[in-house]
BAVEX-721505 format. One record per residue: residue in one letter; residue number from 0; x, y, z of N, C-alpha, C, O in turn. Coordinates in pm, 1 decimal, m for minus. Each point is the difference from the previous one (the first is absolute). Layout:
% BAVEX-721505
   residuo   num       n.xx       n.yy       n.zz      ca.xx      ca.yy      ca.zz       c.xx       c.yy       c.zz       o.xx       o.yy       o.zz
         A   NUM          X          Y          Z          X          Y          Z          X          Y          Z          X          Y          Z
...
This chain:
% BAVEX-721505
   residuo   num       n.xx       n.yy       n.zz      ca.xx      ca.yy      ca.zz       c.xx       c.yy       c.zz       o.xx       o.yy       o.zz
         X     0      220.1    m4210.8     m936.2        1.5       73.8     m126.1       40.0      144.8       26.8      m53.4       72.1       84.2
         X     1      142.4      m41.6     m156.5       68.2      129.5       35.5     m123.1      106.2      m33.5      m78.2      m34.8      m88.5
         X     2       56.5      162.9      154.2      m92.4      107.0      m27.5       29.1       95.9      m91.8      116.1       36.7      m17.9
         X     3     m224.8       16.3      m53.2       51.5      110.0      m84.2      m20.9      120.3       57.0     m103.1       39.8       54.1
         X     4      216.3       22.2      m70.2       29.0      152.7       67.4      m70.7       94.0     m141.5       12.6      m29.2     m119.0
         X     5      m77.4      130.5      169.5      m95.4       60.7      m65.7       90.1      181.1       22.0       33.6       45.2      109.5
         X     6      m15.8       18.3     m230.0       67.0      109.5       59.1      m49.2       86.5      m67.4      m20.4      m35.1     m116.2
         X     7      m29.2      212.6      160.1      m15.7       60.7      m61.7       36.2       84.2     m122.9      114.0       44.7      m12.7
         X     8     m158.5      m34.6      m29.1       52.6      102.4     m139.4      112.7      124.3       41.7      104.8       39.4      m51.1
         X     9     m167.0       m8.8      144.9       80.5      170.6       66.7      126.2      m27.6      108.7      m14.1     m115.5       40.3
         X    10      112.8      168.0       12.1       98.8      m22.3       30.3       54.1       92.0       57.5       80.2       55.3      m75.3
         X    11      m84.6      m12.2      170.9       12.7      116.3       71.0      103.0      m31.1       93.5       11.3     m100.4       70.3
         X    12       89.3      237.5      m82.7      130.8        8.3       97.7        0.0        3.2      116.2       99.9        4.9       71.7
         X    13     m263.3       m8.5      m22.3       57.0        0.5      157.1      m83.8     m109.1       76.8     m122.1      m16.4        0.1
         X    14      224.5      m56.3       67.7      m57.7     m140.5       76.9     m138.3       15.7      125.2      m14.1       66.9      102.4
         X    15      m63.9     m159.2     m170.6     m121.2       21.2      133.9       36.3      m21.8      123.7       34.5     m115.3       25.6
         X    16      m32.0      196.0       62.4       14.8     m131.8      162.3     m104.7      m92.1       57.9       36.8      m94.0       70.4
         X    17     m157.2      113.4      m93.7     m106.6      m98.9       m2.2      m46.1      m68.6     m133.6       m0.4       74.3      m98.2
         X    18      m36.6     m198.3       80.4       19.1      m83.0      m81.8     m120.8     m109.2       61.5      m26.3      m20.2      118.5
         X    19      m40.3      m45.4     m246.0      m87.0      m93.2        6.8      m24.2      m94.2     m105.4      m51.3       38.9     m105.0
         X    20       85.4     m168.2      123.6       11.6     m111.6     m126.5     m158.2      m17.2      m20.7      m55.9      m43.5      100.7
         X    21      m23.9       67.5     m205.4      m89.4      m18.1      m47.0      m26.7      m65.0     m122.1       57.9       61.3      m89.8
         X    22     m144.9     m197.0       30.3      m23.3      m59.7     m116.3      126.0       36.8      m78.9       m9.1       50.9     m111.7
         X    23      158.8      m83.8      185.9       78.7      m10.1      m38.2       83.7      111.1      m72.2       99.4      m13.8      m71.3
         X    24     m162.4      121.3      106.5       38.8      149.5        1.5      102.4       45.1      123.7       13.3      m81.1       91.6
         X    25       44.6      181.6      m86.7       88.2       75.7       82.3      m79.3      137.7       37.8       22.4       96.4      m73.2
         X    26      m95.3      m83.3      160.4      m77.6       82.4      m21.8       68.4      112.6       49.5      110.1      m43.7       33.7
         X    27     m114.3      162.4      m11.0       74.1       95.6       82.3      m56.6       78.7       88.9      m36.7      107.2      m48.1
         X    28       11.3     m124.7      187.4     m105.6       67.0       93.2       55.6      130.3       50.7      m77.1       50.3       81.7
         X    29      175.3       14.3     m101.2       62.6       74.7       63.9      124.6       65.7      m43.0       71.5      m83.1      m56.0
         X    30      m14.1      207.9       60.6      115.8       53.5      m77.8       51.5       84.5      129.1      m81.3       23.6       89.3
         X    31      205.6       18.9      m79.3       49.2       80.7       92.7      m39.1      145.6      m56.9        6.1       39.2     m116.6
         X    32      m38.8       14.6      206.8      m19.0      194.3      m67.6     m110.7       m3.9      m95.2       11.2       66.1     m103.3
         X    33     m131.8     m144.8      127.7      m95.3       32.2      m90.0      m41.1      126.8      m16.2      m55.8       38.9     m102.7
         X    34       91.5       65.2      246.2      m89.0      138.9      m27.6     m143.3        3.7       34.5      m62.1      m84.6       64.3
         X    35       14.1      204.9     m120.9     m145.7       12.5       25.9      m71.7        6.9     m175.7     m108.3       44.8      m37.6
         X    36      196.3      m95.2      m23.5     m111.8       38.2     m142.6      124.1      112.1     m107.9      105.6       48.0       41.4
         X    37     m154.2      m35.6     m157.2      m68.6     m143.8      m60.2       94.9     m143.4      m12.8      118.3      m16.9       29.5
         X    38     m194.2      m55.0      m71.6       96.4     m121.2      m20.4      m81.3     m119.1     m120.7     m120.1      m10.7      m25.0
         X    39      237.7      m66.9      m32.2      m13.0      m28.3     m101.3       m3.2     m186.8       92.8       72.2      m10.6       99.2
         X    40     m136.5      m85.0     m133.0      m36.0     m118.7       43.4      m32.1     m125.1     m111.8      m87.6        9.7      m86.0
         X    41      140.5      m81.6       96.8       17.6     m143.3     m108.8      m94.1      m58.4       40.5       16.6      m48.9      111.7
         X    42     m147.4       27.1     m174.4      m89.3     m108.3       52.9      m30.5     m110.4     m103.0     m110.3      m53.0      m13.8
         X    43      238.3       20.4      m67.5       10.2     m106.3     m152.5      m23.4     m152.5       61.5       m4.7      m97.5      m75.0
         X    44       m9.9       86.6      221.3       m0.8     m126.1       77.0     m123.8      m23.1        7.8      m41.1     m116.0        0.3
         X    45      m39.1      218.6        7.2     m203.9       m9.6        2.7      m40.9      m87.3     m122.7       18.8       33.6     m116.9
         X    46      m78.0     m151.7      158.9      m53.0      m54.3     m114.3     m119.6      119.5     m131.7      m59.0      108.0        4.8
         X    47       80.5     m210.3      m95.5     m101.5      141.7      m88.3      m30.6      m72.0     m135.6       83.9      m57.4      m69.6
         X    48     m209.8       69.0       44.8      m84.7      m62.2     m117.9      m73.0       58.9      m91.3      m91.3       79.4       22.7
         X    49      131.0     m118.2     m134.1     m119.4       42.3     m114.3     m135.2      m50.5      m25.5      m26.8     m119.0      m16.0
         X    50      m28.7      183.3       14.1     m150.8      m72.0      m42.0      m59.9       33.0     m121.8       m4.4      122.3      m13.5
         X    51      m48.2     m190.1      m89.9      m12.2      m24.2      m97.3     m117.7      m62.9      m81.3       m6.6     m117.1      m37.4
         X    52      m88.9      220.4       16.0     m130.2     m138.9      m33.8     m111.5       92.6     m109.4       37.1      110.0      m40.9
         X    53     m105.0     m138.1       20.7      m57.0      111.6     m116.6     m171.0       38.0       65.5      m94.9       67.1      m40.6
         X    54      129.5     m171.2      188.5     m135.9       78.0       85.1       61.4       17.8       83.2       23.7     m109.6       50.8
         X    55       30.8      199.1       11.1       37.7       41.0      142.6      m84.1       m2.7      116.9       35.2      m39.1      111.3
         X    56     m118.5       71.5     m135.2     m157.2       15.7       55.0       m4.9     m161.1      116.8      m42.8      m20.5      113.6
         X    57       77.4      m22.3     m166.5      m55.9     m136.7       30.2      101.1      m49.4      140.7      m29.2      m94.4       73.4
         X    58      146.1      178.1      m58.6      120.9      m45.6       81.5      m25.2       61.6      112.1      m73.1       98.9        4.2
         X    59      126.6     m146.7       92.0       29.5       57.6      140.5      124.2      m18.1       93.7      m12.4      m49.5      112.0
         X    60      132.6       91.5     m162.1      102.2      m44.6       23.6        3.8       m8.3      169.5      m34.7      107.6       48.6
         X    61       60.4     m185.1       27.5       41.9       m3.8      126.2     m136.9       63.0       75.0        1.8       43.2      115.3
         X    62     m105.2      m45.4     m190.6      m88.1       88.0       87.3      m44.0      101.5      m65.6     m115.5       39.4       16.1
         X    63      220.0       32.3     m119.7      m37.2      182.3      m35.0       m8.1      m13.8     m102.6       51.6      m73.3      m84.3
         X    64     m179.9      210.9       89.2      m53.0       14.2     m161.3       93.0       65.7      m73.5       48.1      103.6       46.0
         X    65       m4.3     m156.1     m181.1       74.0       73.0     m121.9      m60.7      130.8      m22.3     m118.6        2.1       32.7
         X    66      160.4       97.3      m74.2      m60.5      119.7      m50.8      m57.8       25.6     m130.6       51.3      m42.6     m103.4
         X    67     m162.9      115.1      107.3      m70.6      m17.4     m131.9       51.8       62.6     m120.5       m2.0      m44.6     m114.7
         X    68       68.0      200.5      175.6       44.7       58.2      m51.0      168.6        5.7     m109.2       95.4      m64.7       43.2
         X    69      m86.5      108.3     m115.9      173.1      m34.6        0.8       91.6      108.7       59.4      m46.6      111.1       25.0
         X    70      183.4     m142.2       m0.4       71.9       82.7       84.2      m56.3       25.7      184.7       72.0       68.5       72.6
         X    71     m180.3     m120.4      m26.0      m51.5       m5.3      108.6       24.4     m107.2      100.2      m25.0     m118.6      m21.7
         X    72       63.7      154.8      107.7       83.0     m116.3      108.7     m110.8      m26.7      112.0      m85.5       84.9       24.9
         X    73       91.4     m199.0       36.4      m56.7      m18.2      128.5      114.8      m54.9       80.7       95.8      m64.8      m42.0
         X    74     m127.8      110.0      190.8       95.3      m31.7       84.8     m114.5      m27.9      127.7      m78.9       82.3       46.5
         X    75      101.7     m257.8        2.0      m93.7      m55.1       68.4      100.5     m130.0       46.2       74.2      m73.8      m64.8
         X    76     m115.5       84.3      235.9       82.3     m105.8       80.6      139.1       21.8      m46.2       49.8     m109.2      m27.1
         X    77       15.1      186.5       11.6      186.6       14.2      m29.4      m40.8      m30.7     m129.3       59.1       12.0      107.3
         X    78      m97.1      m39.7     m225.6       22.4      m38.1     m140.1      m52.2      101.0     m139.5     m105.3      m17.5      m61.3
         X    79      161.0       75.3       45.2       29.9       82.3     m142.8      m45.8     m120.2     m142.8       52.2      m94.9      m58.6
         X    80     m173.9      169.0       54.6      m43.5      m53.8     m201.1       40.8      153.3      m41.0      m21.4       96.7       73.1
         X    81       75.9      m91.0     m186.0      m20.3       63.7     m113.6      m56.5      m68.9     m134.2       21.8     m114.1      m40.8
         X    82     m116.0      235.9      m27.3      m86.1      m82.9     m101.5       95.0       94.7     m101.3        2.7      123.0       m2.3
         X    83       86.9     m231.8      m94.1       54.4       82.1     m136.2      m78.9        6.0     m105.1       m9.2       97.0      m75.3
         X    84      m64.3     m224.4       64.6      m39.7       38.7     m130.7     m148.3      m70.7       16.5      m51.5      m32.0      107.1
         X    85       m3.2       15.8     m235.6     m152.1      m61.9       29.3      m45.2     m165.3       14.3     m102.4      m59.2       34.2
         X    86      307.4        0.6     m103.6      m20.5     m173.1       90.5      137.7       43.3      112.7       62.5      m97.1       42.7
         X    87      m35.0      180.4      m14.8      167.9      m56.1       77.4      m67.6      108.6      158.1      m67.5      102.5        8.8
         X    88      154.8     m229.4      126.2       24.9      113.8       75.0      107.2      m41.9       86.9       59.7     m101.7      m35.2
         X    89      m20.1      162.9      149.3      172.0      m52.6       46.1      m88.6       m7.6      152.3     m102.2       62.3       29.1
         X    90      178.4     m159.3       53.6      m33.9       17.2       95.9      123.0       40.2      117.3      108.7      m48.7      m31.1
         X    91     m108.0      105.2      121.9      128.7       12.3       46.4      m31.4      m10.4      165.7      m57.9       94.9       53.0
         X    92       90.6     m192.4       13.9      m44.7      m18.3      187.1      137.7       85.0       24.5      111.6       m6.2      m51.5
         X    93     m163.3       79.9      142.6       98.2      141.5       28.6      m31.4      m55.7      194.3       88.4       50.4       69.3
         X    94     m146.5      m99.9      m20.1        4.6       26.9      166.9      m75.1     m154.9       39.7      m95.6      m48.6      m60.5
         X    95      139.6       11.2      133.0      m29.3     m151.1      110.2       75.7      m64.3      m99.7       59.6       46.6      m97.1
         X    96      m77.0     m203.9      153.1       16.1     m104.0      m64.9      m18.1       m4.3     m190.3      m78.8       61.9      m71.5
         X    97      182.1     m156.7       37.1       m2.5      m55.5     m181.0     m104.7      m48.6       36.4      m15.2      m58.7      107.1
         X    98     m116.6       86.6     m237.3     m107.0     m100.5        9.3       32.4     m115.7      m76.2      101.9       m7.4      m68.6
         X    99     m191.1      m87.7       79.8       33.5     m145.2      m78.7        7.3        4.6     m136.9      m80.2       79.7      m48.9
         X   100      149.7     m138.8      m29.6       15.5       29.5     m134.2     m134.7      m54.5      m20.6      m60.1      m85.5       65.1
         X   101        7.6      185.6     m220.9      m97.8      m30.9      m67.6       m2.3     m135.8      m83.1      104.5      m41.7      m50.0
         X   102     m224.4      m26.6       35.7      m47.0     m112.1      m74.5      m20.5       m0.6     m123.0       43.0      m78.4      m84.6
         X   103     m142.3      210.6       68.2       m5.1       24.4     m143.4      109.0        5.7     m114.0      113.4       34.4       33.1
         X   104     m142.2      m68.9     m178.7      109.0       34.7      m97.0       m5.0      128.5       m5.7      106.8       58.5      m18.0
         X   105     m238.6       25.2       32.6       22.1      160.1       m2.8      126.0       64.6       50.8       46.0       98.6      m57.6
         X   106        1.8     m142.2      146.1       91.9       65.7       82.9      161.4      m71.5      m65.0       29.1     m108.1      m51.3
         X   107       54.5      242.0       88.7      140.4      m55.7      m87.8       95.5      116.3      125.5      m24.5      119.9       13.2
         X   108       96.3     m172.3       38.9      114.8       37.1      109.5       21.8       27.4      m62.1      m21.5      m48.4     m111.1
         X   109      118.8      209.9      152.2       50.9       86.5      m84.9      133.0       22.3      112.8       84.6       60.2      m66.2
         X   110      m44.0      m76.7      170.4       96.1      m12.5      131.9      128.5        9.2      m78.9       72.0       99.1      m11.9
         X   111      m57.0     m209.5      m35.9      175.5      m18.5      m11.3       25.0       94.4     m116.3       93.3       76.4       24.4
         X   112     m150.0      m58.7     m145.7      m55.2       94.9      m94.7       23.9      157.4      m16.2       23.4       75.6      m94.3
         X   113      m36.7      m66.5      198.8       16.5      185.1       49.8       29.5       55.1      131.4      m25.5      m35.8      115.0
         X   114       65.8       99.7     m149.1      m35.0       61.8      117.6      m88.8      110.5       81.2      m60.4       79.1      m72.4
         X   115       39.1      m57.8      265.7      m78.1      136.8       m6.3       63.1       77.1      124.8       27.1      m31.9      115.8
         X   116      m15.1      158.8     m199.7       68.8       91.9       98.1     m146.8      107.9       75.6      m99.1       53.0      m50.3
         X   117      157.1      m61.2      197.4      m97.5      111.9       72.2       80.4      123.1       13.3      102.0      m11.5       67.9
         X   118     m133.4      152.4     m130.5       57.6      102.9       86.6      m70.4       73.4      105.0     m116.3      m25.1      m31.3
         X   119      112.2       73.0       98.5      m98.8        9.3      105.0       66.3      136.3       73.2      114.1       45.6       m7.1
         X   120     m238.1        2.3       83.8       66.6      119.3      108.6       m5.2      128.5      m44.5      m39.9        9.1     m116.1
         X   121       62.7       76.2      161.5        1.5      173.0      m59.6       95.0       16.3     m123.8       90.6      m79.2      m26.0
         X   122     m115.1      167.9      m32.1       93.6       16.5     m148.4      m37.2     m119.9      m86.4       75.8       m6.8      m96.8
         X   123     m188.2     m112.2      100.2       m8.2      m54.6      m80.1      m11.6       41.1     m131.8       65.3      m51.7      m90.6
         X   124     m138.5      134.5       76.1      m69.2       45.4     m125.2       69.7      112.1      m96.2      m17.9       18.5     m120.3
         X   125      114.0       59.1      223.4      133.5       69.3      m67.9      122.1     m100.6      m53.8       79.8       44.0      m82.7
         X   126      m70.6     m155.2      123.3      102.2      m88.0      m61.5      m38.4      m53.7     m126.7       68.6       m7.6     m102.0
         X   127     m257.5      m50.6      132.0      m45.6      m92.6     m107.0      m37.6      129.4     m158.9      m41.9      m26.4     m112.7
         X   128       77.9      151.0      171.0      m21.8      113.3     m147.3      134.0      m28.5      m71.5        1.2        6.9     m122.9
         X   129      120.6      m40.8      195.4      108.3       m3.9      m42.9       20.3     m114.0      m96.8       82.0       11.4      m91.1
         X   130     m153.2     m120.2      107.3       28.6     m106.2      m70.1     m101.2      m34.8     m115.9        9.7      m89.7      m83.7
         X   131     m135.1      208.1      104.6     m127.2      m47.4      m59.6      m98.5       77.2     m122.9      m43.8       95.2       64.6
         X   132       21.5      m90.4     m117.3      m64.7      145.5      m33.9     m183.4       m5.5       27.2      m84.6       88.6       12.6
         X   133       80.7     m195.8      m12.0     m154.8      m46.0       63.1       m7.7       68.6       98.8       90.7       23.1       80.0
         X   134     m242.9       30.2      m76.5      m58.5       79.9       83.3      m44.7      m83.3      121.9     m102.3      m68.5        0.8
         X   135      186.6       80.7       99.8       29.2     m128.3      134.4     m104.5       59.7      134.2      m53.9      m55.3       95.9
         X   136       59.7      214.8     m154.1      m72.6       52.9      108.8     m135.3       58.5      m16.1      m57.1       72.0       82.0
         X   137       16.7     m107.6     m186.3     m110.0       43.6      m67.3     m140.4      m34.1      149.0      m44.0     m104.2       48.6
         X   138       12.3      270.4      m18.9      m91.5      m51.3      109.0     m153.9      m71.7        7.2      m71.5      m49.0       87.4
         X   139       63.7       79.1     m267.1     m126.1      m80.2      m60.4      m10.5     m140.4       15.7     m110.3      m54.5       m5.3
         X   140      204.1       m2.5       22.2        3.4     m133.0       52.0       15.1      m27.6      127.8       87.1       36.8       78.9
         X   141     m203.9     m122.9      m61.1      m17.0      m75.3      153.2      114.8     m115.1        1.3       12.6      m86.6      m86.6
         X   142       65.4      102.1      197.6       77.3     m123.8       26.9      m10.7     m102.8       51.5      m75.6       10.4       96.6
         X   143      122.5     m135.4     m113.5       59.5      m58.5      m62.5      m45.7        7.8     m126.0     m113.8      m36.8      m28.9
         X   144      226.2      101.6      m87.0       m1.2       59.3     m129.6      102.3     m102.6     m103.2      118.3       28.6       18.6
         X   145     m137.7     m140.5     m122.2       91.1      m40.9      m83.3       33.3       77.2      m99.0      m85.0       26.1      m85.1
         X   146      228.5       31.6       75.1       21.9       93.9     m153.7       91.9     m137.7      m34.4       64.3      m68.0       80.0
         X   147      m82.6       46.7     m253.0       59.4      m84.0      m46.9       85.7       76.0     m135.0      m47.6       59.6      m96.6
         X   148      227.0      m94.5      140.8       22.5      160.6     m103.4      190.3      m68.0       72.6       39.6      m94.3       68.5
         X   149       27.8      225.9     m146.4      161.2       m5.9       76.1       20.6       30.5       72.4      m45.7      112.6       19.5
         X   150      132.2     m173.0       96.1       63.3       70.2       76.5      136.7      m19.9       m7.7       37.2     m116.0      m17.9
         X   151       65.7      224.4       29.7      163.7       m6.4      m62.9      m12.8      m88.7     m145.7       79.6      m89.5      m28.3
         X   152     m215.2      137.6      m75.4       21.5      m61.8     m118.1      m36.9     m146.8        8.3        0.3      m63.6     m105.4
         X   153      m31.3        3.7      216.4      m25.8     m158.1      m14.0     m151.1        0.4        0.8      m63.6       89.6       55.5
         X   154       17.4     m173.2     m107.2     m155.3      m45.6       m1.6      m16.8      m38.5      165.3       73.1      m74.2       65.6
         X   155     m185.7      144.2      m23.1       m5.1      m74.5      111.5     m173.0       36.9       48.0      m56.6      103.1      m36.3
         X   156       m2.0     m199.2      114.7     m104.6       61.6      123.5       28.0       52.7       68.1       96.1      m27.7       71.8
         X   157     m187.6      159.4      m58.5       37.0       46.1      149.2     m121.7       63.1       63.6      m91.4       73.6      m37.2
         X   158      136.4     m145.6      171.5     m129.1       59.2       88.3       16.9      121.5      120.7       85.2        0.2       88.8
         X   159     m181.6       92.9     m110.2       m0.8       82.2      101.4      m67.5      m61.3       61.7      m94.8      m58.0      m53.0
         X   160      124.7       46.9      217.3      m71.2      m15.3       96.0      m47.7      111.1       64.6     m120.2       23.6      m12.3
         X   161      184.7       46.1       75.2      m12.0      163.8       69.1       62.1       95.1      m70.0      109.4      m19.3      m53.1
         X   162     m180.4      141.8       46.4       79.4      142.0      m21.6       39.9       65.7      104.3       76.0       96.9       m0.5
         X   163     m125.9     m147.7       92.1        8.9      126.6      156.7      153.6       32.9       m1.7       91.4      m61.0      m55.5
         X   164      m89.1      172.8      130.5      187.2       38.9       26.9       64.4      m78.6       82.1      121.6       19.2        1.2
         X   165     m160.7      m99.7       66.8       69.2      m32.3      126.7      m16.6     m162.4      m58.8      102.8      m65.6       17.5
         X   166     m209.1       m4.6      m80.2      m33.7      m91.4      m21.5       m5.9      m74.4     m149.5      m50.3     m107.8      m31.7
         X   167      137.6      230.3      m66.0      m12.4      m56.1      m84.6       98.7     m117.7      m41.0      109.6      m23.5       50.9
         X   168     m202.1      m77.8     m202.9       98.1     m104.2      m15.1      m78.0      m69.8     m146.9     m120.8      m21.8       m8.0
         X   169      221.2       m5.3     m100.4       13.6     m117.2      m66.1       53.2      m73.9      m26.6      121.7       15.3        9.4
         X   170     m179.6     m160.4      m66.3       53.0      m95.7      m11.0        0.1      m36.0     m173.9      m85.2       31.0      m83.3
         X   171      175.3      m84.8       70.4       40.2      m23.7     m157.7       64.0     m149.1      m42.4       87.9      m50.8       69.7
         X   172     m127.5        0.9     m161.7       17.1     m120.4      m14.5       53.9       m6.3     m200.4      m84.7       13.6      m88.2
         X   173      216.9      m33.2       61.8       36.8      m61.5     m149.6       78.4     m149.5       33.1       20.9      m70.2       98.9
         X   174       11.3       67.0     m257.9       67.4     m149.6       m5.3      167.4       37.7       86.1       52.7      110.4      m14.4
         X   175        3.1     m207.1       89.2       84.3        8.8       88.7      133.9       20.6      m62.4       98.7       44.4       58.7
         X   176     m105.2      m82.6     m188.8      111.9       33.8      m83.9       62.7      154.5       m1.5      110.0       31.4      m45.5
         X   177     m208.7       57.2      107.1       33.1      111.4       26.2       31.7       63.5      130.6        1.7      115.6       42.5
         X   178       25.4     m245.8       10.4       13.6       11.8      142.7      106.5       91.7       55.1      m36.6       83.7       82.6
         X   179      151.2      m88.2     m114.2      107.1       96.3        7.9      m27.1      150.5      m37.3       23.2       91.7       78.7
         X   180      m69.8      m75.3     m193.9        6.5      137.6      m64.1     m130.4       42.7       91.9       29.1      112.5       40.8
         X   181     m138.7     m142.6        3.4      m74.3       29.3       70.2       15.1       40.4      130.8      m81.8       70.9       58.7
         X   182      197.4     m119.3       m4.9       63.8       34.3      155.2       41.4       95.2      m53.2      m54.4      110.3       m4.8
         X   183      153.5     m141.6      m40.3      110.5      158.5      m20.7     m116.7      116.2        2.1      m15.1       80.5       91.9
         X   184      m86.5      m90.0     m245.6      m47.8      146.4       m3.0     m106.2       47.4       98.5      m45.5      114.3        2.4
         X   185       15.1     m201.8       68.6     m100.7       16.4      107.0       66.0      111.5      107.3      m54.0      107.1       27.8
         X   186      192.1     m158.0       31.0       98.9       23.8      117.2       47.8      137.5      m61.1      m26.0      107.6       53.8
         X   187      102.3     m120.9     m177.8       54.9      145.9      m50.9     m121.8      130.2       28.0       20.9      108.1       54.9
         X   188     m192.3     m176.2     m130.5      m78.3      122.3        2.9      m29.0       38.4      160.5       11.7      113.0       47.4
         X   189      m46.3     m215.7       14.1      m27.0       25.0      139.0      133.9       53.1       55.4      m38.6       49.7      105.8
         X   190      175.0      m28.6     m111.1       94.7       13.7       68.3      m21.2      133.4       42.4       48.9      m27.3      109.6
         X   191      m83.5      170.8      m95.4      m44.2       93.7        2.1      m46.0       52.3       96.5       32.0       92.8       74.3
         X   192     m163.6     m207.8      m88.0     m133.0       12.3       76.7       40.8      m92.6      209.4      m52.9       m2.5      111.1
         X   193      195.5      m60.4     m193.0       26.1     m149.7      139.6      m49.8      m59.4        3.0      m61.2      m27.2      103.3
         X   194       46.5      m49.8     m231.6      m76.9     m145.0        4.1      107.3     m101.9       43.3      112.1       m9.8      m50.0
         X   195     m152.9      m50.2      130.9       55.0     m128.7       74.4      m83.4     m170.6      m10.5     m115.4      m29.2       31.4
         X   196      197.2      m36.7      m72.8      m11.1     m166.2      m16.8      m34.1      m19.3      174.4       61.3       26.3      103.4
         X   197     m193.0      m86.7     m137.3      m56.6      m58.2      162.9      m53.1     m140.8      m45.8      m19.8      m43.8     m113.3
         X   198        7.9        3.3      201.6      m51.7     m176.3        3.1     m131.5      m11.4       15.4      m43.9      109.1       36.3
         X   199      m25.4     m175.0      m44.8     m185.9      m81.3       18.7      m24.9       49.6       59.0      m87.5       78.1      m37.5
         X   200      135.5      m64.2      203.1      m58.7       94.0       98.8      m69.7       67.4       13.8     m106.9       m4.1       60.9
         X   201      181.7      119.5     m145.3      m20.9      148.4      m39.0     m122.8       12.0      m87.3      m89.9       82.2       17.9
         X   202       94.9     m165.4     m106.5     m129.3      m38.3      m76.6      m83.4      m37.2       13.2      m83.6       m2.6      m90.4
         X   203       55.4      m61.0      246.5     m134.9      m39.2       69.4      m45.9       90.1       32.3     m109.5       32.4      m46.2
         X   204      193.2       65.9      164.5      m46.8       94.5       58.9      m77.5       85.7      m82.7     m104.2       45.1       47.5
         X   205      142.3      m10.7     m179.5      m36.5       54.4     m114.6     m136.5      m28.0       m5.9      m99.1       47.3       55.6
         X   206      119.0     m138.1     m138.7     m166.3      m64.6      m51.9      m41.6      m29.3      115.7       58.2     m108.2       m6.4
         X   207      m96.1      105.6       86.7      m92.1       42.6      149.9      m37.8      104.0      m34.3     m108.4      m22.4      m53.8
         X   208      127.8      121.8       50.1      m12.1      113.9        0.1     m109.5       65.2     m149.2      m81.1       91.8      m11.5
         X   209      134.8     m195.6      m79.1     m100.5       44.8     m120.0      m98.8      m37.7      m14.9      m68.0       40.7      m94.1
């Protein structure tokens, strides 16, 4: 039975030289001239789920507790909950292994659906003013922070993970239909600052670090 090739939303001009076939993804481990920062990273291949129930309370996705709060993230064993609302929350495995798909009807894959971009590295937070008017750096918030709002005008989540200078980074997730216009304005605002397209790699080393 022939396989289905799974391709991302985003499309970027410059070829990875490391490469990894994953759940039928093209993953991209590697770019020539990544640099030292910042850099912009496709992680639309990470599985990612909605959760959905009118007790949240009651769930434990993969292990981790949902947040009580709204807009409040937990980040436990590599996996990102954000709590949006008072039945919805997203889950997003950012580091190790895809966990096993969920059993429950609560849960609804959201993967092929959207996409999620990481920007990461120094100048994060001067690029993400460019695209945002949300207060991204607001130091009143403990991070991992969900603002739910535009970015380049599209509806989207977005999570601060770090503010630090050297370490900062978010990740952002809309419907993939905006997949194009989302590269472009990402690359144009960062162009400035030298934001550079890097592969998974780069994005481990990262989240280690946070």
């Amino acid at each position: 039975m022939e396989m289905i090739q799974r391709r991302s939303p985003l499309e970027f001009s410059a070829e990875p030289i490391k490469t990894e076939t994953r759940d039928n993804w093209t993953v991209a481990l590697e770019y020539e001239g990544e640099g030292s920062g910042p850099w912009l990273v496709d992680l639309s291949h990470r599985r990612r789920w909605d959760i959905q129930d009118g007790d949240l309370s009651t769930y434990q996705p993969f292990g981790c507790s949902i947040p009580e709060k709204y807009n409040h993230c937990g980040f436990d064993n590599g996996i990102l909950i954000n709590r949006m609302n008072r039945t919805q929350a997203a889950i997003w495995p950012l580091a190790g292994e895809a966990p096993p798909e969920p059993t429950e009807t609560a849960y609804t894959e959201t993967t092929d659906a959207t996409l999620l971009v990481a920007i990461i590295g120094r100048h994060t937070l001067s690029i993400a003013e460019k695209l945002s008017a949300l207060d991204l750096g607001d130091p009143a918030k403990a991070t991992p922070v969900l603002f739910q709002g535009p970015l380049s005008h599209v509806p989207c989540q977005i999570v601060l993970m770090d503010r630090s200078a050297e370490n900062a980074g978010i990740l952002f997730t809309c419907s993939r239909g905006y997949g194009r216009d989302m590269q472009r304005a990402v690359l144009e605002a960062g162009e400035e600052y030298g934001l550079r397209v890097a592969g998974e790699t780069v994005f481990n080393r990262w989240i280690e670090r946070v």
